[in-house]
N, C-alpha and C positions, 0 to 999 in steps of 0.2 A: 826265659826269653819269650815264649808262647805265651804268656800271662802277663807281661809287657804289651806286647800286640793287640793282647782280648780285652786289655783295658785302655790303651791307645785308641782302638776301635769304636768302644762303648764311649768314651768321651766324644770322639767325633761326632758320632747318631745324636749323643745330646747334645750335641752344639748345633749340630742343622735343626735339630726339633726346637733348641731353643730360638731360631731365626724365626723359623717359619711360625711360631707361636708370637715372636715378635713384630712380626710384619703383619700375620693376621689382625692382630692387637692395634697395632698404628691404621691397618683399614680403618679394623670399629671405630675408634675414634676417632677420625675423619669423619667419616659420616654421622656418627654422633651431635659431632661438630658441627656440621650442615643443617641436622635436622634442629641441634638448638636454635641457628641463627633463624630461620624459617618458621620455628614458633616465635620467638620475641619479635620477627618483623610483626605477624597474626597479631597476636599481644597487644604490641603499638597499634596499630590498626582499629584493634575494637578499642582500647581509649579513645582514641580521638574520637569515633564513632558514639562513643558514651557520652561523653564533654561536648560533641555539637546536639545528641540528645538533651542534655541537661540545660545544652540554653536556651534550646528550644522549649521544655519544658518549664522553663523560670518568664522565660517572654510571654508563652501562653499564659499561665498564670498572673502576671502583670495586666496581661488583656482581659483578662475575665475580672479582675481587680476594679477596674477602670470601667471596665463596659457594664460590668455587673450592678454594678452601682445606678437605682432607679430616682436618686435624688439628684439635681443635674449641679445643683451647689457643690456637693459633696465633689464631685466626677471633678469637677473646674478645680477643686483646690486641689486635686491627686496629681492633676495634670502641672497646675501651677508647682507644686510644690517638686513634682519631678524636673520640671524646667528648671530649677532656681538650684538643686542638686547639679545638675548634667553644667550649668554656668558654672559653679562655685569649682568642680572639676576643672573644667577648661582654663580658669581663673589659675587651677594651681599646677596646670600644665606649662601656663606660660609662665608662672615666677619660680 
């Protein structure tokens, strides 16, 4: 009967150890949790930061394209031919 008890006992102690191991456990990941969402918000954040750098980057270089250019013929057709693109868009926005 004493050997019933001592192991009645020892089941109990692992069962609260196994809560409090479990409830530790459900913390961690909770806050795990939290700190993933807070890095992918960061994440998002620097793309978009990248993506309005890179248009920045493609516009500057479209400027120096254009500006760079000492032939003033040449400059007139980049510009021409960019007008006549940016149209044929618009053209295929409305149909």
């Amino acid at each position: 009967m004493k050997e019933s008890l001592t192991i009645i006992e020892e089941l109990k102690n692992n069962t609260e150890l196994l809560i409090k191991t479990l409830n530790g456990l459900k913390f961690l990941n909770n806050e795990l949790s939290n700190e993933l969402s807070n890095v992918k918000k960061i994440l998002k954040e620097k793309d978009d930061v990248i993506i309005k750098l890179k248009e920045k980057y493609h516009a500057l270089e479209m400027g120096k394209a254009i500006v760079g250019s000492n032939d003033k013929n040449k400059t007139k057709r980049k510009i021409k031919k960019m007008i006549n693109e940016i149209d044929d868009c618009i053209v295929q926005l409305i149909s």
